[in-house]
Every structure is written in structure tokens, then in C-alpha cells.
VOBA-1610 file (N, C-alpha, C; in pm, whole numbers, padded with zeros to 5 digits, always signed):
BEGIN
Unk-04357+02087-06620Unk-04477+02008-06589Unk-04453+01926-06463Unk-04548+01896-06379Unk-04518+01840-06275Unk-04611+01756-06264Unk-04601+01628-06252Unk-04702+01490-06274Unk-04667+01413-06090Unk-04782+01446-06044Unk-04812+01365-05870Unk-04878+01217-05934Unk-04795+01086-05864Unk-04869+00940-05873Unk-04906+00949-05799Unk-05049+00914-05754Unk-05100+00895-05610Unk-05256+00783-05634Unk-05246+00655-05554Unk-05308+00613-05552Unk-05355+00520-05365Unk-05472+00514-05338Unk-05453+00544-05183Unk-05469+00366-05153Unk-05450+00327-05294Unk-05439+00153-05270Unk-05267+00119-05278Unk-05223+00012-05221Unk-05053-00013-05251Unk-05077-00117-05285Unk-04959-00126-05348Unk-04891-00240-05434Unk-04937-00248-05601Unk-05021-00112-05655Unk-05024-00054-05717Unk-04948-00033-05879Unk-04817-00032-05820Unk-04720+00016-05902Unk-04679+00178-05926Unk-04668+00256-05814Unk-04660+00404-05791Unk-04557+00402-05801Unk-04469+00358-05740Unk-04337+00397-05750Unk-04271+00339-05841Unk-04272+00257-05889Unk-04252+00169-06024Unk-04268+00264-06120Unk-04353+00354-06138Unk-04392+00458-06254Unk-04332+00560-06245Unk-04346+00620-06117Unk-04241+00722-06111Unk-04079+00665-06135Unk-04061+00582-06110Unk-03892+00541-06125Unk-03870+00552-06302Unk-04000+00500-06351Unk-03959+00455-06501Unk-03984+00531-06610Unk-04081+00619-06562Unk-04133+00724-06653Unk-04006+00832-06596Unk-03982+00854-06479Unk-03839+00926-06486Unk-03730+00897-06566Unk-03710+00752-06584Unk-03595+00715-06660Unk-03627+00732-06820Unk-03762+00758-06856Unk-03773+00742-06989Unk-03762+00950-07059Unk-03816+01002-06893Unk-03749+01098-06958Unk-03640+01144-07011Unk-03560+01094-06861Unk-03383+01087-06902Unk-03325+01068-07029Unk-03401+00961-07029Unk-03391+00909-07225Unk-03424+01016-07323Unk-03505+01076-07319Unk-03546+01149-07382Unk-03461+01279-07410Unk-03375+01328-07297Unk-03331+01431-07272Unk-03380+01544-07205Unk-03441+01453-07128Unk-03542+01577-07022Unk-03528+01483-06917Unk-03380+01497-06799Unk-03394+01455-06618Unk-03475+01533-06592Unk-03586+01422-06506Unk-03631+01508-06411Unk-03577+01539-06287Unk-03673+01598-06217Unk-03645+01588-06075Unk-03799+01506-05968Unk-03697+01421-05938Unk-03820+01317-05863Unk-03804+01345-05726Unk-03968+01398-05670Unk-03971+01355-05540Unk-04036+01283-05438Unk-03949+01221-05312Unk-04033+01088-05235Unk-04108+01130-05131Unk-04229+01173-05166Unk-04337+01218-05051Unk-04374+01081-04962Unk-04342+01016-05005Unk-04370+00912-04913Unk-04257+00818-04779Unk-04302+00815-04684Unk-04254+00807-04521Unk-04171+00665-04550Unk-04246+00583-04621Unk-04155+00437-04640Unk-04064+00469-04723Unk-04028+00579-04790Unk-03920+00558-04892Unk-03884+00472-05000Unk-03984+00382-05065Unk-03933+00315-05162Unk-03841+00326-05267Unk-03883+00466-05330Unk-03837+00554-05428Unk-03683+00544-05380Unk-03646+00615-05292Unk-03521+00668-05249Unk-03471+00504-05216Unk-03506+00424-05178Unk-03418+00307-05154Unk-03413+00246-05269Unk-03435+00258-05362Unk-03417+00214-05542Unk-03307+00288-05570Unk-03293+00443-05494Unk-03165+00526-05576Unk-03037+00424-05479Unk-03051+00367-05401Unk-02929+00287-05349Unk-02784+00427-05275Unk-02791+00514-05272Unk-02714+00588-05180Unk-02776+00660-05144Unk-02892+00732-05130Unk-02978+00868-05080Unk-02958+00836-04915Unk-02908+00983-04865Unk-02839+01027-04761Unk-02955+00956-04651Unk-02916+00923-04537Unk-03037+00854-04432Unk-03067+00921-04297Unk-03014+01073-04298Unk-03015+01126-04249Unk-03152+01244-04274Unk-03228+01236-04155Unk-03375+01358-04174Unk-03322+01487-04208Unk-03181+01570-04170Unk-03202+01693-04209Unk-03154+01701-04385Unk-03129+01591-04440Unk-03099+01598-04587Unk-03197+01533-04657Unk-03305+01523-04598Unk-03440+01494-04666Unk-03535+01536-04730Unk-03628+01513-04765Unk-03756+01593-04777Unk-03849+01649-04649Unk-03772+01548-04537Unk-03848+01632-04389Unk-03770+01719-04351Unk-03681+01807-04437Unk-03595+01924-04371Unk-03643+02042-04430Unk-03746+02005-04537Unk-03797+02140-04580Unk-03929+02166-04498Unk-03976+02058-04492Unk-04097+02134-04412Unk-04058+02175-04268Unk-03948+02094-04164Unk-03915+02117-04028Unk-03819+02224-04023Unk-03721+02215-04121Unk-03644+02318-04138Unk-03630+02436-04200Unk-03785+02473-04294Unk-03784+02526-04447Unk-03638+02536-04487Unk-03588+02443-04505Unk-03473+02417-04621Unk-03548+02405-04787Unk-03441+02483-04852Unk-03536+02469-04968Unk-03509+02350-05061Unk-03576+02327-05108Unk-03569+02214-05203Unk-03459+02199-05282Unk-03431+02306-05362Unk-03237+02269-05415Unk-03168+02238-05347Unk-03230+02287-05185Unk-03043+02216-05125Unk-03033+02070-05060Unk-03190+02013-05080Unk-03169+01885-05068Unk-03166+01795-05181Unk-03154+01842-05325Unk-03149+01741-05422Unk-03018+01684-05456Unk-03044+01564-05449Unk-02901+01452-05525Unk-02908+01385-05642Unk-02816+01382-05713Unk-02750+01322-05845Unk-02810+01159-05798Unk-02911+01124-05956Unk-02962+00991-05984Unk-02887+00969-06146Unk-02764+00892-06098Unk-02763+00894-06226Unk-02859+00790-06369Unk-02872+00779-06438Unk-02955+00742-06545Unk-03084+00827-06515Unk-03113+00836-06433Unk-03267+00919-06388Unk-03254+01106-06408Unk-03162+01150-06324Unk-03178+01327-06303Unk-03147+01348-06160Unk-03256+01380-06075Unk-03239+01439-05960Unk-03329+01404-05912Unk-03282+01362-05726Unk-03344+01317-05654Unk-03366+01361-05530Unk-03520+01401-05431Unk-03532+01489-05303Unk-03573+01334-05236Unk-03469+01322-05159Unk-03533+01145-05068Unk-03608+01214-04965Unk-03699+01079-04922Unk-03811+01100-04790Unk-03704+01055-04717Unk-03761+01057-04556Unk-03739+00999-04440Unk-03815+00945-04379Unk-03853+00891-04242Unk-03973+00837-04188Unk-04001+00908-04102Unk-03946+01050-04099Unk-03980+01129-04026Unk-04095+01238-04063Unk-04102+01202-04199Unk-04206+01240-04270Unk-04379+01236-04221Unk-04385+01103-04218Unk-04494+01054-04106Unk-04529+01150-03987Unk-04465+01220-03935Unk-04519+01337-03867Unk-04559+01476-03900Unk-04517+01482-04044Unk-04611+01633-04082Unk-04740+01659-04054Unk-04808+01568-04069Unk-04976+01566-04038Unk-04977+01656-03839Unk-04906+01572-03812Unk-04938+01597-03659Unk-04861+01690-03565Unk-04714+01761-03664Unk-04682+01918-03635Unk-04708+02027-03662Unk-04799+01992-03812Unk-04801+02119-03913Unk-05006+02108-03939Unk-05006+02024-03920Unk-05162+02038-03919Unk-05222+02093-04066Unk-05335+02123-04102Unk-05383+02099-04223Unk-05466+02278-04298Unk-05384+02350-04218Unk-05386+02494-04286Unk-05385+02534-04399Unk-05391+02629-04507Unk-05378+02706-04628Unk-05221+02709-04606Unk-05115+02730-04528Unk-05026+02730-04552Unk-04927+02641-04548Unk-04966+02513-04534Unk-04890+02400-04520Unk-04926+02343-04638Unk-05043+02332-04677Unk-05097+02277-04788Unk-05092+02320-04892Unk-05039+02429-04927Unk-04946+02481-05040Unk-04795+02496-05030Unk-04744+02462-04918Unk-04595+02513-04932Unk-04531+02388-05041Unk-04578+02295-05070Unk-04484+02211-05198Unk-04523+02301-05288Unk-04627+02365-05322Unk-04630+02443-05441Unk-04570+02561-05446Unk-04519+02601-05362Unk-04456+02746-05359Unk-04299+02690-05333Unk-04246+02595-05314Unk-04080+02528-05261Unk-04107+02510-05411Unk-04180+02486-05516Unk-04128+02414-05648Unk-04149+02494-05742Unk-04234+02613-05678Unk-04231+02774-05775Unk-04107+02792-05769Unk-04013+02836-05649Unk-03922+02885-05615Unk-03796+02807-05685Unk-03777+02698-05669Unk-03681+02582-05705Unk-03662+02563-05842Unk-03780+02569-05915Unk-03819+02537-06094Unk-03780+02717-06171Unk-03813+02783-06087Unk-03763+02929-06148Unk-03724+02899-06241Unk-03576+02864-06197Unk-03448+02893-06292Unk-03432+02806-06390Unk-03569+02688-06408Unk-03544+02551-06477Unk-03673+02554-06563Unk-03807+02637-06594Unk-03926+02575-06568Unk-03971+02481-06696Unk-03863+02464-06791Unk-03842+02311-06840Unk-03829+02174-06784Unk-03788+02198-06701Unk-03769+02066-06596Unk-03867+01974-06555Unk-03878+01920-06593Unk-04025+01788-06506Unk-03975+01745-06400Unk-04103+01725-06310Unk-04117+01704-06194Unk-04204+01601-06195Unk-04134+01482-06095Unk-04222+01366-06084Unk-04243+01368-05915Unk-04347+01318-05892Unk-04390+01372-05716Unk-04422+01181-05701Unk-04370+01151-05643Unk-04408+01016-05579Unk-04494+00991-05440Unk-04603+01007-05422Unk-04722+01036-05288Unk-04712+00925-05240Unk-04747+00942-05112Unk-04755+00823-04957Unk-04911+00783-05018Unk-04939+00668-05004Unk-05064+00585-05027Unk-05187+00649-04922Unk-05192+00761-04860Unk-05318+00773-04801Unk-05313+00921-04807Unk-05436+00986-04820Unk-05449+01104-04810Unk-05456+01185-04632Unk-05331+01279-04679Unk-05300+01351-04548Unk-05241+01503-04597Unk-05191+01570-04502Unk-05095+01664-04519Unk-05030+01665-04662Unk-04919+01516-04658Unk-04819+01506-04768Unk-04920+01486-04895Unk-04994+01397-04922Unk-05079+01368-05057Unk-05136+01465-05089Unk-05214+01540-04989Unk-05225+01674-05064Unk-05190+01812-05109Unk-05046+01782-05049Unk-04955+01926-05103Unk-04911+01873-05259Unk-04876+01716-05248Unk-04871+01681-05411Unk-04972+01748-05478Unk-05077+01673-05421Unk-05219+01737-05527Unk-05215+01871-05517Unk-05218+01990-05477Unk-05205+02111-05447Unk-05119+02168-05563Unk-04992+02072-05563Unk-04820+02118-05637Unk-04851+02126-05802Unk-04924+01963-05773Unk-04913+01926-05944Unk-04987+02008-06090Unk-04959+01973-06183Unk-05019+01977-06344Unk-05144+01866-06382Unk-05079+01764-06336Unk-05136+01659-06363Unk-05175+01546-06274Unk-05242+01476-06239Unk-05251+01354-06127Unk-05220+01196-06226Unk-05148+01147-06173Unk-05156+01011-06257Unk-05193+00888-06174Unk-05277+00853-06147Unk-05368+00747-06094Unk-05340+00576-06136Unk-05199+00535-06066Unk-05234+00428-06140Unk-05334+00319-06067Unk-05372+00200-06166Unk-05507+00118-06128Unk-05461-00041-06158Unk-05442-00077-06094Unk-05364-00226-06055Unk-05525-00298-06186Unk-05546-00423-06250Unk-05628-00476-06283Unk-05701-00578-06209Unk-05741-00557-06063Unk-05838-00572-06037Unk-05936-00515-05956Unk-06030-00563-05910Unk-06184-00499-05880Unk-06156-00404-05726Unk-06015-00424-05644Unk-06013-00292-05567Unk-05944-00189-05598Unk-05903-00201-05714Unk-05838-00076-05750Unk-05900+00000-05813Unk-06009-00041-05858Unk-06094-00001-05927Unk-06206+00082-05804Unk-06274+00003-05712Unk-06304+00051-05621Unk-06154+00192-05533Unk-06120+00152-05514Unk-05996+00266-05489Unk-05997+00383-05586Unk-05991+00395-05711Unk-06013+00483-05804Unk-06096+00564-05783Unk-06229+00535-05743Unk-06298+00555-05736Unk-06351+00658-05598Unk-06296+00581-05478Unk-06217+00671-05387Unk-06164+00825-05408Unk-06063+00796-05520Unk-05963+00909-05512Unk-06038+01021-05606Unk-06161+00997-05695Unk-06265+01091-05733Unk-06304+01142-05697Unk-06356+01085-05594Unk-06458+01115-05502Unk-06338+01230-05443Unk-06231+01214-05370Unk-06142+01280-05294Unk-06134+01399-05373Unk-06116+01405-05482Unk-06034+01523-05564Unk-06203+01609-05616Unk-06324+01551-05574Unk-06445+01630-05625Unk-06447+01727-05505Unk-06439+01637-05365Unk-06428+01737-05262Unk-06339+01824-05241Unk-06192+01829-05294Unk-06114+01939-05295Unk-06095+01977-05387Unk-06219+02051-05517Unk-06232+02092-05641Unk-06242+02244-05553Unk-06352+02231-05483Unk-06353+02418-05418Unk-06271+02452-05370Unk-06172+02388-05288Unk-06075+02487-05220Unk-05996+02492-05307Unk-05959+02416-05377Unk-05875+02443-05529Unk-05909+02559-05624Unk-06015+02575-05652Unk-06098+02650-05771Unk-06063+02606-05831Unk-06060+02491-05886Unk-06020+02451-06000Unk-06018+02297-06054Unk-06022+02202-06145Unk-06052+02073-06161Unk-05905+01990-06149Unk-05866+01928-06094Unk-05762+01813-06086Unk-05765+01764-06198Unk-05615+01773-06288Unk-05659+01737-06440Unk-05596+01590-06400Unk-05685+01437-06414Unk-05632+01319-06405Unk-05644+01207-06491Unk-05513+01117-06466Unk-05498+01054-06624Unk-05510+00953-06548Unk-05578+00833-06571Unk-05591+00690-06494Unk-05519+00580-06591Unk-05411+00534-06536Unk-05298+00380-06564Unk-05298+00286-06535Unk-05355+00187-06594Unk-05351+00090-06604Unk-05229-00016-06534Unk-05232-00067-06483Unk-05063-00150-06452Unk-05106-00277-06387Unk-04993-00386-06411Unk-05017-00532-06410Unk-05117-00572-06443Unk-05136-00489-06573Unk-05229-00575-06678Unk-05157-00690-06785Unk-05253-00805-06764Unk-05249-00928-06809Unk-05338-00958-06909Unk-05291-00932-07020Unk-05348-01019-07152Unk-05463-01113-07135Unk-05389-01232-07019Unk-05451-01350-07065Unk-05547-01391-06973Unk-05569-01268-06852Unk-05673-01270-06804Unk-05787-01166-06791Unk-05887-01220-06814Unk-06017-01179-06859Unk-06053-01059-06783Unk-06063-01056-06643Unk-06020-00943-06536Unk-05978-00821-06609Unk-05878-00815-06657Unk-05799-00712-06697Unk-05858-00630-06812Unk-05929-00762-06899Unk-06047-00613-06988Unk-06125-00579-06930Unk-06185-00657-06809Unk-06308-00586-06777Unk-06304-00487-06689Unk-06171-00498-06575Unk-06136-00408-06537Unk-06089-00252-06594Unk-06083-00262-06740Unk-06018-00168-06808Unk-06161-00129-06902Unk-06233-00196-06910Unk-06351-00166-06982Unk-06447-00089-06867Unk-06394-00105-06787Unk-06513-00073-06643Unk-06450+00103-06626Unk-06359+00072-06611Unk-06276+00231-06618Unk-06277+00313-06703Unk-06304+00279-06833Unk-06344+00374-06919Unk-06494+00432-06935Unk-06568+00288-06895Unk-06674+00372-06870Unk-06727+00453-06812Unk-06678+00490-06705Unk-06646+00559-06543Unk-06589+00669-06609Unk-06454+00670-06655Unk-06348+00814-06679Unk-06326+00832-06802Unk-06403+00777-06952Unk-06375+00822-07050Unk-06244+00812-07059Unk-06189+00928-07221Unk-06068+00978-07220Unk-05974+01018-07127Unk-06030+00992-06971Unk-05912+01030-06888Unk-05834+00941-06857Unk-05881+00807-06915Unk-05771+00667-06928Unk-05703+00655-07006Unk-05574+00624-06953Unk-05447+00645-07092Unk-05442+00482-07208Unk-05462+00524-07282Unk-05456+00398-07352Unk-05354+00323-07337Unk-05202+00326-07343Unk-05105+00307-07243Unk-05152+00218-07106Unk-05106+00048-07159Unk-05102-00041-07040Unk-04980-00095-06985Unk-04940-00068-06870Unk-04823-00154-06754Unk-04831-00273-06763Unk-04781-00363-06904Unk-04834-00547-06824Unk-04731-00600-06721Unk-04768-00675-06683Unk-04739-00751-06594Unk-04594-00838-06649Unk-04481-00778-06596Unk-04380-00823-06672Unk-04289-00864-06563Unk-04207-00942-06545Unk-04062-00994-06492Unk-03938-00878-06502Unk-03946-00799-06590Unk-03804-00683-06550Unk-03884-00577-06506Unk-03998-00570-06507Unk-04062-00439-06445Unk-04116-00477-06274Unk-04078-00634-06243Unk-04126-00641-06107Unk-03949-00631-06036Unk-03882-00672-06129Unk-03752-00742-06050Unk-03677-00615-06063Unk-03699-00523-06139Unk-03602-00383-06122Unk-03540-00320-05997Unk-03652-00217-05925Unk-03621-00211-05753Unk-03550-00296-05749Unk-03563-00424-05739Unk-03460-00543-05597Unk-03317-00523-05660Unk-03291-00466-05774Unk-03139-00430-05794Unk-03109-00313-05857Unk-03157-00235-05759Unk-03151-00067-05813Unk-03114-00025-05965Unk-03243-00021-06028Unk-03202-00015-06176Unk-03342+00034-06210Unk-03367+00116-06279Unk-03500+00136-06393Unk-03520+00015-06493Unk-03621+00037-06559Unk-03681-00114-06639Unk-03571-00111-06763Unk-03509+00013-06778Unk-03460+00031-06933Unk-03334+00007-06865Unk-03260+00040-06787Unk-03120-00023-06749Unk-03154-00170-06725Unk-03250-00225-06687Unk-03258-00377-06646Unk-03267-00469-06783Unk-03349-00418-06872Unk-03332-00496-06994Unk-03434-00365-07125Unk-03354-00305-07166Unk-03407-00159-07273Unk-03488-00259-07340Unk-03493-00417-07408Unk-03569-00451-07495Unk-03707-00510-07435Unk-03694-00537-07301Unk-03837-00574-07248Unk-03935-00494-07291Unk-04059-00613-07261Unk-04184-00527-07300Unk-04207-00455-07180Unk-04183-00480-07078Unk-04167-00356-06973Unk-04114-00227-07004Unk-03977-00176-07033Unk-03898-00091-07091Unk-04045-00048-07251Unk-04082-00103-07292Unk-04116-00060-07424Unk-04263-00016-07389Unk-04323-00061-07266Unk-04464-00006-07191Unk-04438+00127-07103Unk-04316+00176-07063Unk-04299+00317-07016Unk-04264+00388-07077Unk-04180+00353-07210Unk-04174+00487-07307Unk-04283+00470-07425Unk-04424+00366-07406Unk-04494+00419-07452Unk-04600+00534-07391Unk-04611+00526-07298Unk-04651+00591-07169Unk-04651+00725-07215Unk-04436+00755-07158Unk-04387+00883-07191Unk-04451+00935-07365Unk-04455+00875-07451Unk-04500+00892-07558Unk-04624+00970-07591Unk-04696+00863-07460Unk-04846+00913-07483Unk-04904+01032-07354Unk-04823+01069-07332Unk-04823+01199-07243Unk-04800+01298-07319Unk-04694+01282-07404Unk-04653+01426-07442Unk-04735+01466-07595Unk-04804+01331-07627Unk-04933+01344-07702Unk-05002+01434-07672Unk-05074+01391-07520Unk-05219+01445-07483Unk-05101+01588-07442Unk-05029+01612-07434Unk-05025+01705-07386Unk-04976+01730-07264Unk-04980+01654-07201Unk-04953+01606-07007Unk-04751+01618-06993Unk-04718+01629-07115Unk-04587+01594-07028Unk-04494+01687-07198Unk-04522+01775-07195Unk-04430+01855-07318Unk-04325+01831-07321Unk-04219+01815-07436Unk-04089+01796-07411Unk-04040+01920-07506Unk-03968+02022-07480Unk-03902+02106-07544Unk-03761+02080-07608Unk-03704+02145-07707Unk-03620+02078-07694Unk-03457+02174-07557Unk-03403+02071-07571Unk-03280+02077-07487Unk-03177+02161-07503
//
């Protein structure tokens, strides 16, 4: 299964999800393999050694078609990791926006997953739609949308509908998307209505599964750690493996066994 975060608002919590829902697979007994489509690298500067060099990147497959196994590195507690570069930022403007650029993540992760196709794949997307955001969307199973609790993320959401209605035809096909909730706050009023507003909008495509607004889920990144290495009993830690939980419910994230 391969689950793309992509939301074209930041500060979000995208990479926060991908880091943690990776780690909860780990837990589970299913590493994934995570990758940093995105030019700032957040992702990869959380793994704290990912190589800083462009040809051991994720910009060596598209400049170099290097294939994707031969740039993945050992995360430990997580699985496996393909780091960005900032050299990334120029795919748009070498490779331009063809049928064949815009599928090659989906055909590097046909090729790569062969020999694995148990393996989950977490795709971590650059905050704006280009080249890179939409080879995610192109790649994936699933879209996971997360939606900060307030009124522009919501507007942003809304955005990225709109985005994925217009590339329903060249797709043939519907973008299956799950909308997440994150730095949701209990104790402010915002946060139901923001979450009441979204369901009315996307139905069942909102995960019941909320991100609150927690202290080990903000302070993780700043000391390279997932929420469950930072403190397993937080309600942070206990809001991503309900998550993982409620994925492999709906169906979105199967776990076989090992």
C-alpha cells in the first residue's frame, strides 16, 4: 500500500505523520519505506544522518534514473529511508510536466516493491502542487490530507479537491482520500467546528482519528525521534497508533502478517 501526505498548506503536520505513522508501522511489524518528495527536507533531517549529497538522493533518480533501491538508507526504529535534496526544486523546470515524468514515481516503485509488495510506502509531498506532488498523487493507493483545525486549512482542503477533481481524467480514475485532522484542541471550540465543517463537505472520507495538539508530538523532530521513541505513553504516541489502527480498519493500510 502506498499512502502520499500532501497538503498545499504548511505547518500542517505532514511530515509529523509521515514520521509517526511510519514508526507505528515499525511497531507493528511492517517498516516501511518512507519517501522525502519534498526540496526542504524535513523528513530526512529528522533521520539525523541521511547522506547530503544530490547524487544519493531522491534527485538522482529522476537526473540520474538511479533506481530507487539504490538510494534507500537504514532508519532505524522507522524502516527505510529515500532522502530529498534541494535540488529537487528543479524537476519542474528540467523535466517539465509530460505523461512520462508524471508517472515515473509510479513505475521506480512498481519496479522497487516487486520483490516486497508487502511493504508500505509512505510518500512525504512538497506543499505545492508541481511535477513532484503529482507523481506522489500519480504513485499512490491512498491520499492522506492532513487539516490543521483551523478555517485555512479547511479552505486549503478544499483546494486540494478541487485539484484532484481536475486530475480525475487524466487519471481515469478517483483519488481515494482520507482527510486528518491534526492540532486538534479539545478546548477550543474551532476545532469542532472545524471538524464538523469537514464532515459535512467529505463525509466518511474523514478519519475519525484526531492529531491533538500535544508537547511530544511538537518537540519530537527537534531531537530526532518519532512520538513513540519520545514518550510511547503520550497521548501523542497513542493518537498515531490510533490512526495506524484506523487505516487498516477502513482498509487503507492492510497489515499481513510477517
Amino acid at each position: 500500500m502506498r499512502i502520499a501526505i500532501f497538503n498545499q498548506k504548511g505547518g500542517v503536520g505532514k511530515t509529523t505523520t509521515a514520521l509517526n505513522l511510519g514508526a507505528a508501522l515499525n511497531r507493528a511489524g511492517k517498516p516501511p519505506l518512507l519517501l522525502d518528495l519534498d526540496p526542504q527536507g524535513h523528513l530526512s533531517s529528522i533521520h539525523g544522518q541521511a547522506p547530503v549529497e544530490a547524487s544519493r538522493s531522491l534527485f538522482a533518480f529522476y537526473q540520474d534514473s538511479r533506481s530507487l533501491s539504490e538510494l534507500e538508507i537504514d532508519w532505524e526504529h522507522i524502516g527505510r529511508l529515500i532522502p530529498a535534496h534541494q535540488q529537487l526544486m528543479k524537476v519542474d523546470s528540467i523535466f517539465g510536466k509530460g505523461p512520462a515524468i508524471l508517472n515515473k514515481l509510479r513505475v521506480g516503485l512498481d519496479s522497487t516493491l516487486a520483490n516486497h509488495p508487502e511493504r508500505p510506502c509512505i510518500i512525504d509531498c512538497c506543499p505545492y502542487i508541481g511535477v513532484l506532488a503529482l507523481n506522489a498523487i500519480f504513485a499512490c493507493d491512498r491520499l492522506i490530507i492532513p487539516v490543521s483545525t483551523d478555517y485555512l486549512s479547511l479552505q486549503a482542503a478544499d483546494h486540494i479537491t478541487h485539484t484532484l477533481q481536475v486530475l480525475e481524467p487524466v487519471l481515469k480514475h478517483r483519488v481515494e482520500r482520507r482527510y486528518l485532522l491534526t492540532r486538534f484542541d479539545r478546548r477550543r471550540r474551532m476545532s469542532e467546528d472545524v471538524r464538523k465543517k469537514l464532515r459535512e463537505r467529505y463525509g466518511d472520507e474523514v478519519l475519525d482519528t484526531v492529531i491533538s495538539e500535544n508537547v511530544t508530538v511538537a518537540e519530537s523532530p527537534s531531537v530526532n525521534q518519532d512520538v513513540f521513541r519520545r514518550n510511547a505513553s503520550s497521548a501523542g504516541a497513542h493518537d498515531y497508533q490510533s490512526l495506524l489502527a484506523e487505516l487498516v480498519t477502513r482498509g487503507d493500510m492492510p497489515l499481513m502478517p510477517s
